[in-house]
C-alpha atoms as an extended CHARMM CRD file, in Angstrom:
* protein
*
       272  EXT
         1         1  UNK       CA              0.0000000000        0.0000000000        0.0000000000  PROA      1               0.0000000000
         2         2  UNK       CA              1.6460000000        3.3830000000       -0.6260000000  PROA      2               0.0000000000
         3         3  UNK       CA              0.4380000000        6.0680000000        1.7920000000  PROA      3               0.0000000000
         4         4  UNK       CA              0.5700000000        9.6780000000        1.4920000000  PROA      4               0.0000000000
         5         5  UNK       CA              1.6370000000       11.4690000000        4.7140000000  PROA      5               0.0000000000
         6         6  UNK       CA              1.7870000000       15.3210000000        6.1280000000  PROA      6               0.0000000000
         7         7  UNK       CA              2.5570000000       16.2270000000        9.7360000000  PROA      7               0.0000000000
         8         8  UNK       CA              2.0050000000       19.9490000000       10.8000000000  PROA      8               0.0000000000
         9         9  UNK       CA              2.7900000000       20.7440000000       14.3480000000  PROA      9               0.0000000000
        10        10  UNK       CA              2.8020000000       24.1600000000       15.5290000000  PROA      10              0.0000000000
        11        11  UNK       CA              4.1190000000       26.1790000000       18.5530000000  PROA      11              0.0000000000
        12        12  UNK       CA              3.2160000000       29.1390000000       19.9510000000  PROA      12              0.0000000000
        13        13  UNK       CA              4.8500000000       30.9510000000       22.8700000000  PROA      13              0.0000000000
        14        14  UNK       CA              3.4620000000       33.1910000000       25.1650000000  PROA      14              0.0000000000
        15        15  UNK       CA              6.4090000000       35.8250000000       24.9970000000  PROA      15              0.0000000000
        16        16  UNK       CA              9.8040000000       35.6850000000       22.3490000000  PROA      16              0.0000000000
        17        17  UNK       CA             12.0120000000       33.1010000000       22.3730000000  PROA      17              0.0000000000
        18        18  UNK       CA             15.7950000000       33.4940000000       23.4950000000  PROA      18              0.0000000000
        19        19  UNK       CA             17.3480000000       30.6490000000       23.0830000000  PROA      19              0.0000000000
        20        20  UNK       CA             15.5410000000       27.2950000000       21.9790000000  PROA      20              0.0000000000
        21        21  UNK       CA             16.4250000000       23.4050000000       20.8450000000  PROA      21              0.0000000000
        22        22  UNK       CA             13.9390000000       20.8440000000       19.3010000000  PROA      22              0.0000000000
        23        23  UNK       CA             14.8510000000       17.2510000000       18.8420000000  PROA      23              0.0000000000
        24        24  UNK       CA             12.3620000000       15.5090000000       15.8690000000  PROA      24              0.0000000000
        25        25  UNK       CA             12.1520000000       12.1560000000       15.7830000000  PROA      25              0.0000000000
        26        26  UNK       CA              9.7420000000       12.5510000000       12.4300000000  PROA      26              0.0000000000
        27        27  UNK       CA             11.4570000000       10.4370000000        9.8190000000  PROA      27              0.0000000000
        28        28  UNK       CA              9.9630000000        6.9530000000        8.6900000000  PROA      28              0.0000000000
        29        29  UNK       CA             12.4550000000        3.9420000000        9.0790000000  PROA      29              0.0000000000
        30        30  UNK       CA             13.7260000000        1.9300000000        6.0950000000  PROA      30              0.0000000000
        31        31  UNK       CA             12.4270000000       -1.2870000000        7.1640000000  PROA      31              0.0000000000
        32        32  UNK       CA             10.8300000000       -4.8970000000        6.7470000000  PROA      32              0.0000000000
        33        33  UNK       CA              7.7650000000       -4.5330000000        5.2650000000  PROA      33              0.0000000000
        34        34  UNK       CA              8.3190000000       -0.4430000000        4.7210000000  PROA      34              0.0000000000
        35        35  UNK       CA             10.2150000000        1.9160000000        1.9930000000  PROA      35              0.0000000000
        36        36  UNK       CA             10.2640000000        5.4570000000        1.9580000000  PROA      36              0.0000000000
        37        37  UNK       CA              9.3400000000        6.7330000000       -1.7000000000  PROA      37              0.0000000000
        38        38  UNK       CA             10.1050000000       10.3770000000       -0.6930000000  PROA      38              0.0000000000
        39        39  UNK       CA             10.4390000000       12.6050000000        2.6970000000  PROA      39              0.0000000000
        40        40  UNK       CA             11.3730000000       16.2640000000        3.1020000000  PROA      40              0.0000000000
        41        41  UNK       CA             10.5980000000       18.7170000000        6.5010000000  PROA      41              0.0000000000
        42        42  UNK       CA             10.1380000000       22.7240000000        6.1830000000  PROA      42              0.0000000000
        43        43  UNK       CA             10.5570000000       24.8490000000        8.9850000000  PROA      43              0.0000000000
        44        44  UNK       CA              9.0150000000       28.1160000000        9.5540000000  PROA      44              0.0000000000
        45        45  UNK       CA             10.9950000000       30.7780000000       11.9770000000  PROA      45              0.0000000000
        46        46  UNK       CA             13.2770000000       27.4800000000       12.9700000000  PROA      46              0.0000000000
        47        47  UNK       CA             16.3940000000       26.1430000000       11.1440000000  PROA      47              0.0000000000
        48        48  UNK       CA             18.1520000000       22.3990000000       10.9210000000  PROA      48              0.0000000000
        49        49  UNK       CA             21.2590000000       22.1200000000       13.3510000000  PROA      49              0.0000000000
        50        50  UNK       CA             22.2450000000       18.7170000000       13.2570000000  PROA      50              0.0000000000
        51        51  UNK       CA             21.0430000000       15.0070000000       11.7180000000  PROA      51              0.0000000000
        52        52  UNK       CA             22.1390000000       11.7790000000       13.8230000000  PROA      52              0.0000000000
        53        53  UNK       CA             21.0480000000        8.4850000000       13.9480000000  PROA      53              0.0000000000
        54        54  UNK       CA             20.6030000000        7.5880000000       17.7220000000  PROA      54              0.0000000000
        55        55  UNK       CA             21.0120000000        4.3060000000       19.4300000000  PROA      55              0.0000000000
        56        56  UNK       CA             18.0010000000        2.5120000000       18.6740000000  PROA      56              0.0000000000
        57        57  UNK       CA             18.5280000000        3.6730000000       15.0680000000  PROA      57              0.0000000000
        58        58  UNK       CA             16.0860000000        6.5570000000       15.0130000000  PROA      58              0.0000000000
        59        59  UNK       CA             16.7410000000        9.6250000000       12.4870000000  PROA      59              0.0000000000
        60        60  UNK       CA             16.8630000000       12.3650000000       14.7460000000  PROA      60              0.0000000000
        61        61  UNK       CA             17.1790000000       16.2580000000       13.5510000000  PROA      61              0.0000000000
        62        62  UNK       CA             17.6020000000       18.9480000000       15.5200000000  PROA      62              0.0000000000
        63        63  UNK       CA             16.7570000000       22.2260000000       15.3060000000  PROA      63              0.0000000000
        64        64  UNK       CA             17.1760000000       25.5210000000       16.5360000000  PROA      64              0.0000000000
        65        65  UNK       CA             14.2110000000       27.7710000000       16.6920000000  PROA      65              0.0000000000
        66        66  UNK       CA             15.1970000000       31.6040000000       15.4140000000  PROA      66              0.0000000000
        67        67  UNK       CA             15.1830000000       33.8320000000       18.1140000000  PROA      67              0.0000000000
        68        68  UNK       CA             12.3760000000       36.6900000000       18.9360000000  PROA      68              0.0000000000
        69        69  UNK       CA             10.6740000000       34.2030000000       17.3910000000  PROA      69              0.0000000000
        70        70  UNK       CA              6.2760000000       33.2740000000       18.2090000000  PROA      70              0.0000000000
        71        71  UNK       CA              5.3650000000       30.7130000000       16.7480000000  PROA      71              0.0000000000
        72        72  UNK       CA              7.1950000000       27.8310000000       14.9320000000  PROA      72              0.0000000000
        73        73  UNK       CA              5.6300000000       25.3780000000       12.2990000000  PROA      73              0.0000000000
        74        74  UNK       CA              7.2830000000       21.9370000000       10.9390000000  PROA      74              0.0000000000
        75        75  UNK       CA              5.4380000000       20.2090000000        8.2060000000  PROA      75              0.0000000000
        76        76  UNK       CA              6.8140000000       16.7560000000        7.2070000000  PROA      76              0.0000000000
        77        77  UNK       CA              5.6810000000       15.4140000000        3.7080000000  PROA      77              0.0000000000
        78        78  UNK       CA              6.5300000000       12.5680000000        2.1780000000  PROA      78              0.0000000000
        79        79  UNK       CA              5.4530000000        8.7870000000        0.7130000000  PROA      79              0.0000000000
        80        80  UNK       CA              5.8280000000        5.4630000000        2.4310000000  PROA      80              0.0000000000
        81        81  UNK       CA              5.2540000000        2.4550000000        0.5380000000  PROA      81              0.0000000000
        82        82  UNK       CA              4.2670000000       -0.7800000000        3.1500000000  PROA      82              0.0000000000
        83        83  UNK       CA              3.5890000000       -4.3450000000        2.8840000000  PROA      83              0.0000000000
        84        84  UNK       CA              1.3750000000       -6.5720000000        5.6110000000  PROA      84              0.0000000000
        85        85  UNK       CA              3.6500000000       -9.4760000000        7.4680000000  PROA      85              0.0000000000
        86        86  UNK       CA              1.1560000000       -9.7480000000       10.4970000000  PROA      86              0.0000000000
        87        87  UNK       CA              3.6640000000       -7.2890000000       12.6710000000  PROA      87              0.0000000000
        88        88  UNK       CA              6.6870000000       -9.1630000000       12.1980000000  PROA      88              0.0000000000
        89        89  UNK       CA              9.5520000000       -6.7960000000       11.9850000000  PROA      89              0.0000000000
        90        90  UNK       CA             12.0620000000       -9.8000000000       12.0560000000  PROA      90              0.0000000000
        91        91  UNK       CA             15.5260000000       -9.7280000000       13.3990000000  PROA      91              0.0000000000
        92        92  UNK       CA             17.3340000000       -7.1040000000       16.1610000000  PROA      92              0.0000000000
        93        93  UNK       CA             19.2110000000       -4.3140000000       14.8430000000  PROA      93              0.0000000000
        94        94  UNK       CA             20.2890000000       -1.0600000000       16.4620000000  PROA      94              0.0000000000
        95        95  UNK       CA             23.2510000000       -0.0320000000       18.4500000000  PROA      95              0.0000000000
        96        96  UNK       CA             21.6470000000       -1.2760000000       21.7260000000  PROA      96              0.0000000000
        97        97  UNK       CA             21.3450000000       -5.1600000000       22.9080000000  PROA      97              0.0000000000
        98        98  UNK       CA             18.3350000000       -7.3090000000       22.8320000000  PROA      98              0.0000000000
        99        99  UNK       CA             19.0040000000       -7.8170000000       26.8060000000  PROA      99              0.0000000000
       100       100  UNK       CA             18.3990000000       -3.6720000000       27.4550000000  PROA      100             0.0000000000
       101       101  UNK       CA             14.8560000000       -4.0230000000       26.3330000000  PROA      101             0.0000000000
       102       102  UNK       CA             14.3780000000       -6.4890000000       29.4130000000  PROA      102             0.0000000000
       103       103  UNK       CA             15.2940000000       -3.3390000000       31.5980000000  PROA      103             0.0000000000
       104       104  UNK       CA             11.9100000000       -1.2480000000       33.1370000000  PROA      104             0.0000000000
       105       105  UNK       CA             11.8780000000        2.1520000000       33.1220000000  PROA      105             0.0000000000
       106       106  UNK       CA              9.9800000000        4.9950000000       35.3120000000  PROA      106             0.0000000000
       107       107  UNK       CA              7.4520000000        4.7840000000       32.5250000000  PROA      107             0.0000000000
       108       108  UNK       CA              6.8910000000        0.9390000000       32.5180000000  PROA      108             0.0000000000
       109       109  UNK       CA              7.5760000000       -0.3030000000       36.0700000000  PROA      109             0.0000000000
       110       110  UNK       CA              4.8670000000       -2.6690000000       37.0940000000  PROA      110             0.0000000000
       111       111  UNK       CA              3.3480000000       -2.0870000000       40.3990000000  PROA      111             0.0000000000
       112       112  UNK       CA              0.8010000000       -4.1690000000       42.3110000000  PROA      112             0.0000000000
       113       113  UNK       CA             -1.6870000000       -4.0820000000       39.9260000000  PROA      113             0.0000000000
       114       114  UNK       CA              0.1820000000       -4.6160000000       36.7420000000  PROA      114             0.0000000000
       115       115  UNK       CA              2.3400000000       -7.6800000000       38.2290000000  PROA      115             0.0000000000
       116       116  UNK       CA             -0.8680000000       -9.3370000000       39.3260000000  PROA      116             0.0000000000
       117       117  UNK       CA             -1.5170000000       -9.1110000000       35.2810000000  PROA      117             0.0000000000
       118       118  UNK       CA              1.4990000000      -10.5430000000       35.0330000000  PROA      118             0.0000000000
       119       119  UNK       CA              0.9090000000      -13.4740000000       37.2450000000  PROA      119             0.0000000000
       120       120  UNK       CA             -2.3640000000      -14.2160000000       35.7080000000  PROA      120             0.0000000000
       121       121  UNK       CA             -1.1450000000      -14.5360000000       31.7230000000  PROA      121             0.0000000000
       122       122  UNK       CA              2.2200000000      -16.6110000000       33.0200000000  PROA      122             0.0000000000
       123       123  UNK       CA             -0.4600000000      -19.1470000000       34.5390000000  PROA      123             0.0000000000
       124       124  UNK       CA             -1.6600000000      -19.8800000000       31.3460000000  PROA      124             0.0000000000
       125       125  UNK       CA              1.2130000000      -21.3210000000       29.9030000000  PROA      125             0.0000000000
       126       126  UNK       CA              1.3440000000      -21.8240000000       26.0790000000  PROA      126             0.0000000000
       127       127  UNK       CA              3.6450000000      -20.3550000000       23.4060000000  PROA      127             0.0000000000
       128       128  UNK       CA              5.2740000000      -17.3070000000       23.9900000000  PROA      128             0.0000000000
       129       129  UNK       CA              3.4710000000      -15.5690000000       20.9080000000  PROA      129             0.0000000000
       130       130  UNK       CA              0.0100000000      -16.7720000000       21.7510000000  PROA      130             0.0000000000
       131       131  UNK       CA              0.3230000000      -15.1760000000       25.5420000000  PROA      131             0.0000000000
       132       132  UNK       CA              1.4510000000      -11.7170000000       24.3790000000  PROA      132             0.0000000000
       133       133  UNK       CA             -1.4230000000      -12.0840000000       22.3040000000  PROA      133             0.0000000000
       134       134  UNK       CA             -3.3860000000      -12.7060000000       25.7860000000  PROA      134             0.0000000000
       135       135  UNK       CA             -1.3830000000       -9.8260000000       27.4420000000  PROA      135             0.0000000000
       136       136  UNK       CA             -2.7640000000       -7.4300000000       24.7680000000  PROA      136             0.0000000000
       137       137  UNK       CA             -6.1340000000       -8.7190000000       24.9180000000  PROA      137             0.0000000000
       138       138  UNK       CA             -6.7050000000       -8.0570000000       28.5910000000  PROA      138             0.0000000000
       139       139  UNK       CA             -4.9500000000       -5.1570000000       28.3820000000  PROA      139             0.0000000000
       140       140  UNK       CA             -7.2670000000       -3.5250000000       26.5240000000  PROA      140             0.0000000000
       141       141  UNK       CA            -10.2770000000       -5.0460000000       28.6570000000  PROA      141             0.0000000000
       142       142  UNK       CA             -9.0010000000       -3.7840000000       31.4080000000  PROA      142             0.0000000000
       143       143  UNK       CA             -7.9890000000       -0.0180000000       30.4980000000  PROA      143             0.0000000000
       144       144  UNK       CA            -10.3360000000        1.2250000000       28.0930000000  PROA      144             0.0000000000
       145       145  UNK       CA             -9.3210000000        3.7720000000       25.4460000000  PROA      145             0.0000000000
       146       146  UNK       CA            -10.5440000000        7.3500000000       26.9480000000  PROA      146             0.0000000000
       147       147  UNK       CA             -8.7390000000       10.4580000000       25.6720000000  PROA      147             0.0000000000
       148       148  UNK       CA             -7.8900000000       13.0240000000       28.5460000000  PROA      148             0.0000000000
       149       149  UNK       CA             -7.6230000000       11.2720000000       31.3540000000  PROA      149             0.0000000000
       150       150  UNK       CA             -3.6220000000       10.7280000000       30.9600000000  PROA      150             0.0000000000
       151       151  UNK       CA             -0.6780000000       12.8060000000       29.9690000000  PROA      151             0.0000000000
       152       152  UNK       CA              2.6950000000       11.8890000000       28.2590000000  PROA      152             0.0000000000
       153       153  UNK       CA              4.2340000000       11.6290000000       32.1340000000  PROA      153             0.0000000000
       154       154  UNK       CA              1.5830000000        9.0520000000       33.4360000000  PROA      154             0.0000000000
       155       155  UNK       CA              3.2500000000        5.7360000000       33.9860000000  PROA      155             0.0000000000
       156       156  UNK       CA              2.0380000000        2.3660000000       33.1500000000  PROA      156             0.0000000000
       157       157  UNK       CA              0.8690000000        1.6860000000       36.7770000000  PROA      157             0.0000000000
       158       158  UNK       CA             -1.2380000000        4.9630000000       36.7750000000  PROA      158             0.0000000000
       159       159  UNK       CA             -2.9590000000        4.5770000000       33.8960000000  PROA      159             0.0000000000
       160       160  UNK       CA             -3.8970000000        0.8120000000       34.7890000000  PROA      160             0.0000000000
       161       161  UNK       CA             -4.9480000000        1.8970000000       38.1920000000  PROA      161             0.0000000000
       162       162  UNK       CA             -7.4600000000        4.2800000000       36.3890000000  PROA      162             0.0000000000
       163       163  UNK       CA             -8.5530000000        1.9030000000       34.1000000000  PROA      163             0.0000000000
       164       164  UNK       CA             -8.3450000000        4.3970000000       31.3800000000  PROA      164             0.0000000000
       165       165  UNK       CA             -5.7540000000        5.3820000000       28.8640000000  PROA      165             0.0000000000
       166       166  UNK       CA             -4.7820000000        5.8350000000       25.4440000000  PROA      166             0.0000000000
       167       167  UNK       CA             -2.0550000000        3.8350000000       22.4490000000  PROA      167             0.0000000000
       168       168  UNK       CA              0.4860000000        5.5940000000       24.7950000000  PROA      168             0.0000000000
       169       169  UNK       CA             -0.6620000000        3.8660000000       28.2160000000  PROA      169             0.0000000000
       170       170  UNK       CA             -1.7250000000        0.9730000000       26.3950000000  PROA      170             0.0000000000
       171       171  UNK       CA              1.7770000000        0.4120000000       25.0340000000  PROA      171             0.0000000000
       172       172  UNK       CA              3.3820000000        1.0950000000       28.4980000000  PROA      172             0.0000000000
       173       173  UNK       CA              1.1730000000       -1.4250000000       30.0540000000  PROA      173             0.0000000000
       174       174  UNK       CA              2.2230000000       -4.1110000000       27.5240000000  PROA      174             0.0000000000
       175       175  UNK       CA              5.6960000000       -3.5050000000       27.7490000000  PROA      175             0.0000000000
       176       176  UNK       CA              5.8900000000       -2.9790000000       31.5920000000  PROA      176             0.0000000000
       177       177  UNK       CA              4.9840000000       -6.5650000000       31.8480000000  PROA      177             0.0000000000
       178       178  UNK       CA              5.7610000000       -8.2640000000       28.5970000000  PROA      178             0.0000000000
       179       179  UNK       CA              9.5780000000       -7.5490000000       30.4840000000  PROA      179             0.0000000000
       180       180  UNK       CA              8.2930000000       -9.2640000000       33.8980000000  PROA      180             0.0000000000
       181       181  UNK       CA              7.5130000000      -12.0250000000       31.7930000000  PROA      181             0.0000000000
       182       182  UNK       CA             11.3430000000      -11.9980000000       30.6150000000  PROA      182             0.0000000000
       183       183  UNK       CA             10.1870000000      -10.8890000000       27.0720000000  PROA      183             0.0000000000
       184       184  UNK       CA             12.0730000000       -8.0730000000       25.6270000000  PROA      184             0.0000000000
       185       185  UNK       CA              9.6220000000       -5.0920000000       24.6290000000  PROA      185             0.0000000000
       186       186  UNK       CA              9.9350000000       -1.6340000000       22.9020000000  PROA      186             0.0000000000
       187       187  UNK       CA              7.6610000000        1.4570000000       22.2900000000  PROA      187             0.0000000000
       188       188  UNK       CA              6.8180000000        2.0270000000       18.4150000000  PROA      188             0.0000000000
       189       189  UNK       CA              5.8540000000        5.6650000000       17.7010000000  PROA      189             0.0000000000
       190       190  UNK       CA              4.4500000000        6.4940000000       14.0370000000  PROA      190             0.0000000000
       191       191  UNK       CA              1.6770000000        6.8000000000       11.6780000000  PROA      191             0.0000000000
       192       192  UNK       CA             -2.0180000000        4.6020000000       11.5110000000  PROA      192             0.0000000000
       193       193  UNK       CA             -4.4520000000        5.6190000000        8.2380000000  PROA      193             0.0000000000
       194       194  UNK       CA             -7.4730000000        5.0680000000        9.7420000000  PROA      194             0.0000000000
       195       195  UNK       CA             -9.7810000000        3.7470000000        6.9740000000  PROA      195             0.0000000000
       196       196  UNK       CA            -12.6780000000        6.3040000000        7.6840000000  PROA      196             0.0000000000
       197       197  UNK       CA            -10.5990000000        9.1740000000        7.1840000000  PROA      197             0.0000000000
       198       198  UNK       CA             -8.2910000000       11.1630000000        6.0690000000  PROA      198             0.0000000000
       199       199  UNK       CA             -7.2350000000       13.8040000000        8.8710000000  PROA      199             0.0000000000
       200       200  UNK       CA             -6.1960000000       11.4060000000       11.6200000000  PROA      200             0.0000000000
       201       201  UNK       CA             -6.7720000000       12.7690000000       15.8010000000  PROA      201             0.0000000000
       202       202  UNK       CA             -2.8330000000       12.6450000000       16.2420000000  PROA      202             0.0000000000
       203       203  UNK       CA              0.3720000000       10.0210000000       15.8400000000  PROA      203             0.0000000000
       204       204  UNK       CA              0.1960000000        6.4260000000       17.2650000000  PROA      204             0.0000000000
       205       205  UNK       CA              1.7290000000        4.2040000000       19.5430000000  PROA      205             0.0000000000
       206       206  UNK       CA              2.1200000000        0.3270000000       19.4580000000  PROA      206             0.0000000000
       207       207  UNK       CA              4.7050000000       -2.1040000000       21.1860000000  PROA      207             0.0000000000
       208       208  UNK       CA              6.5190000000       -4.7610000000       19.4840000000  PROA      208             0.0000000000
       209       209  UNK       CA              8.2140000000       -7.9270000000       21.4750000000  PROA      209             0.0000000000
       210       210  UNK       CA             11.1430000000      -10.3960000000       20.8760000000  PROA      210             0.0000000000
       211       211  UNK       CA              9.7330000000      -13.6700000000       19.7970000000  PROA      211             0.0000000000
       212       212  UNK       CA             12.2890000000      -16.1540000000       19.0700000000  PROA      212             0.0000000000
       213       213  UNK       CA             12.4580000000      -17.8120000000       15.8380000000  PROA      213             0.0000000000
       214       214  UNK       CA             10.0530000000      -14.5410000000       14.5010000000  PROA      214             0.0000000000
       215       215  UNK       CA             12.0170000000      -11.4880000000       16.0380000000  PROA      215             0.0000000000
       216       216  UNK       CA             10.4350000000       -8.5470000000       16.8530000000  PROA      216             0.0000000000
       217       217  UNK       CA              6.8370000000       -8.7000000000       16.7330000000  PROA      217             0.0000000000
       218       218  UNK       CA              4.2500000000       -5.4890000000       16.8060000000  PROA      218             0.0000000000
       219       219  UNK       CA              0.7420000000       -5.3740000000       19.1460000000  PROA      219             0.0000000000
       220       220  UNK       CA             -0.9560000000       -2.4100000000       18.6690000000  PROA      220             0.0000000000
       221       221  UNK       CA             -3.0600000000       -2.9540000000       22.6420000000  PROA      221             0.0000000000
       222       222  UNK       CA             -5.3270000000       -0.1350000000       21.2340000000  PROA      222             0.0000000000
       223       223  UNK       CA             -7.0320000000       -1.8100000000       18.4670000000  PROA      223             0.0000000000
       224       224  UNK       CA             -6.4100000000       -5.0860000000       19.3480000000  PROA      224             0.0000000000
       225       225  UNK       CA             -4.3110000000       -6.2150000000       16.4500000000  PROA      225             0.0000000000
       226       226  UNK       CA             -1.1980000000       -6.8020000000       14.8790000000  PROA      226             0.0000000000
       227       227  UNK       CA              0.0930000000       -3.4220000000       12.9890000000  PROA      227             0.0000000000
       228       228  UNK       CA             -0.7230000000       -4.5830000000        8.9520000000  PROA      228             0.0000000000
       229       229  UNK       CA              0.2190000000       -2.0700000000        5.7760000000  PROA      229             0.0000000000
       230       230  UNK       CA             -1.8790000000        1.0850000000        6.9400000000  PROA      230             0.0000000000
       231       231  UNK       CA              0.9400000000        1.6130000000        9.5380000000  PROA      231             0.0000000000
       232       232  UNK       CA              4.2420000000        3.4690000000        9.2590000000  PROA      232             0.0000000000
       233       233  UNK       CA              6.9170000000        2.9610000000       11.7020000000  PROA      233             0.0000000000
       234       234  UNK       CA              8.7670000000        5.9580000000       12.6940000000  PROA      234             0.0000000000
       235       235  UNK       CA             10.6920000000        5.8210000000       15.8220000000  PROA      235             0.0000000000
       236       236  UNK       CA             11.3990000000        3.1290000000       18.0860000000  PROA      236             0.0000000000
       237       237  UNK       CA             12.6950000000        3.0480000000       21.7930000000  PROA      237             0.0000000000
       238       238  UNK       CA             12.8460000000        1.4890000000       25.7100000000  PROA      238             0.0000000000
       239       239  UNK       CA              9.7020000000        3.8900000000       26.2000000000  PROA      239             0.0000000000
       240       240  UNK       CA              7.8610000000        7.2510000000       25.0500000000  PROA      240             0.0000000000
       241       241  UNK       CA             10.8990000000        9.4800000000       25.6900000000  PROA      241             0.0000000000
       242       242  UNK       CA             13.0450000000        7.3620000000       23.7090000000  PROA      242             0.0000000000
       243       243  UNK       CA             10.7060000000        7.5730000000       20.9410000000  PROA      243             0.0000000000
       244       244  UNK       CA              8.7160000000       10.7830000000       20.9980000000  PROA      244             0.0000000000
       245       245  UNK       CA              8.1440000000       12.7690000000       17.8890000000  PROA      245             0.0000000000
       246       246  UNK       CA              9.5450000000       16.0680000000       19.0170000000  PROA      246             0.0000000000
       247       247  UNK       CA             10.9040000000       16.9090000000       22.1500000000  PROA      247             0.0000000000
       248       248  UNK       CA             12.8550000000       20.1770000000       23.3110000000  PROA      248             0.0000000000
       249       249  UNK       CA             14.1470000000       23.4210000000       25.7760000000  PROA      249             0.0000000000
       250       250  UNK       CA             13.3590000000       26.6780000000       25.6260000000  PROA      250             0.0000000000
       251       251  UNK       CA             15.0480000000       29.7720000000       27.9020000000  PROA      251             0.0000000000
       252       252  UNK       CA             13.3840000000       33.0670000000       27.9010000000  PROA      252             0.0000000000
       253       253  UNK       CA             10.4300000000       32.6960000000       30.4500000000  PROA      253             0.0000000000
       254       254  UNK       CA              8.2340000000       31.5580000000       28.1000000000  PROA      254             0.0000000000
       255       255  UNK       CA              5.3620000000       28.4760000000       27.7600000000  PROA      255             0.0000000000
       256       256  UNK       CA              4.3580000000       26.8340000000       24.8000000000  PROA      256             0.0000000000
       257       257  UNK       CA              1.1500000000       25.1850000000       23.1470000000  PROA      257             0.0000000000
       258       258  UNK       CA              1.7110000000       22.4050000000       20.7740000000  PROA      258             0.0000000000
       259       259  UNK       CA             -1.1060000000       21.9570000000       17.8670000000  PROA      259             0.0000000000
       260       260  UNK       CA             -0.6980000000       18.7930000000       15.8670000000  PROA      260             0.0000000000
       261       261  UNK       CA             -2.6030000000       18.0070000000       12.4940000000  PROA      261             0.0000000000
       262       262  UNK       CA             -1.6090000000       14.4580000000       10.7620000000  PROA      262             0.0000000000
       263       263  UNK       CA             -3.1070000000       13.9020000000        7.4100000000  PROA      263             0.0000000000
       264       264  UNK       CA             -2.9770000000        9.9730000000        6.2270000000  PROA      264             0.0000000000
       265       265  UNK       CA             -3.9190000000        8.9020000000        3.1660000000  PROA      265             0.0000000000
       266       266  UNK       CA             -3.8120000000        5.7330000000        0.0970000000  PROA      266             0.0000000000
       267       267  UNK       CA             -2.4940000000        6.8480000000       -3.2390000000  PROA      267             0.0000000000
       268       268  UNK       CA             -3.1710000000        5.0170000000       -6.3080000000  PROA      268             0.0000000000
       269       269  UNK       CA              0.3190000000        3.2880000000       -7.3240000000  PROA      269             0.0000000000
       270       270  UNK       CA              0.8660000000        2.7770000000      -11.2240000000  PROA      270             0.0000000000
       271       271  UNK       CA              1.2170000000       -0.4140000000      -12.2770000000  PROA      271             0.0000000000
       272       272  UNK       CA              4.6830000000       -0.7490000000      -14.5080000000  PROA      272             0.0000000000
């Protein structure tokens, strides 16, 4: 499926800016089961510092916003061509080792209610794929999608206490105790064309795990399924931080609003 994709987000501060960083983790990955056709990103009163690749492999840009400056736009554009393999992403590559994704984080750290989760899908036994499948089954019965009830600093434990969350919480849940079941688990930020629409509500969130003899393996909690060729992968990490489309400082007293539009869409490809 080739998908057409533009990202707008948009900042506004309350007073000039002095002195201010963003780090953009916006750019697709080349891989299984995904090629990028074409990508560019335009700034608007902000200009491109630096490009790296980080350690779990993530193209990261950052940019310097121009000072005295309001309001800042950056509008990705580009085409992603994907293919459906059920969520398999296949082998481990990045600069980190498969044993670090075993490690919890502030984000993912069970607590009571979580590890009794935990307890209940290891006492089922069965292949290791078919129980994450169980893991992301009841994690979505238990914490129903509800937008506004969490923020990008709720942990995993929170938002399962509160029985509500969204793809963010979802994916936290999953990964917080995919790892307490010894199963090494990452956050997936990126893109989901939603079939009803074009303008999507914002970027997604999934969670892949290490399956032997498959590799990594995506679960998007959320929808209850494995991601298929309406999703693009963009960023990958140990958690939302590692993997969160833009992040950043800013000196000068000031606050900022963040406005996010995310347009999704199938083109036609030409048969050759």
């Amino acid at each position: 499926m080739r998908l057409s994709i533009r990202h707008t987000t948009r900042y506004r501060f309350d007073n000039p800016v002095v002195h201010a960083l963003q780090r953009l983790r916006l750019t697709p990955k080349e891989t299984q089961g995904q090629e990028i056709l074409e990508w560019s990103m335009e700034y608007d009163n902000a200009h491109e510092e630096l490009v790296y690749e980080d350690q779990h492999h993530n193209t990261t840009v950052l940019v310097g916003v121009e000072p005295g400056t309001r309001e800042v736009t950056i509008t990705c554009r580009g085409k992603v061509d994907t293919h459906d393999h059920a969520g398999v992403i296949g082998r481990h590559a990045g600069h980190l080792p498969l044993w670090s994704f075993l490690a919890q984080t502030k984000l993912t750290r069970p607590g009571k209610g979580i590890s009794r989760l935990v307890e209940e899908v290891r006492s089922l036994g069965g292949e290791r794929l078919d129980m994450l499948h169980e893991l992301s089954r009841r994690t979505l019965e238990r914490v129903k999608y509800k937008i506004g009830t969490t923020n990008t600093g709720t942990t995993a434990e929170e938002s399962y206490a509160a029985q509500s969350g969204v793809c963010q919480d979802h994916a936290h849940i999953f990964i917080g105790a995919a790892r307490a079941l010894e199963v090494p688990a990452r956050y997936v930020s990126g893109y989901l064309m939603m079939n009803d629409r074009i303008e999507q509500e914002a970027t997604h969130a999934w969670a892949e795990a290490f399956v032997e003899g498959l590799g990594w393996v995506g679960f998007d909690i959320s929808n209850g399924i494995s991601p298929d060729e309406r999703y693009v992968r963009v960023a990958t990490g140990r958690d939302y931080r590692d993997a969160s489309p833009v992040t950043g400082i800013s000196f000068g007293n000031t606050s900022q609003v963040t406005e996010v539009d995310v347009e999704v869409e199938q083109q036609q490809q030409v048969q050759q």
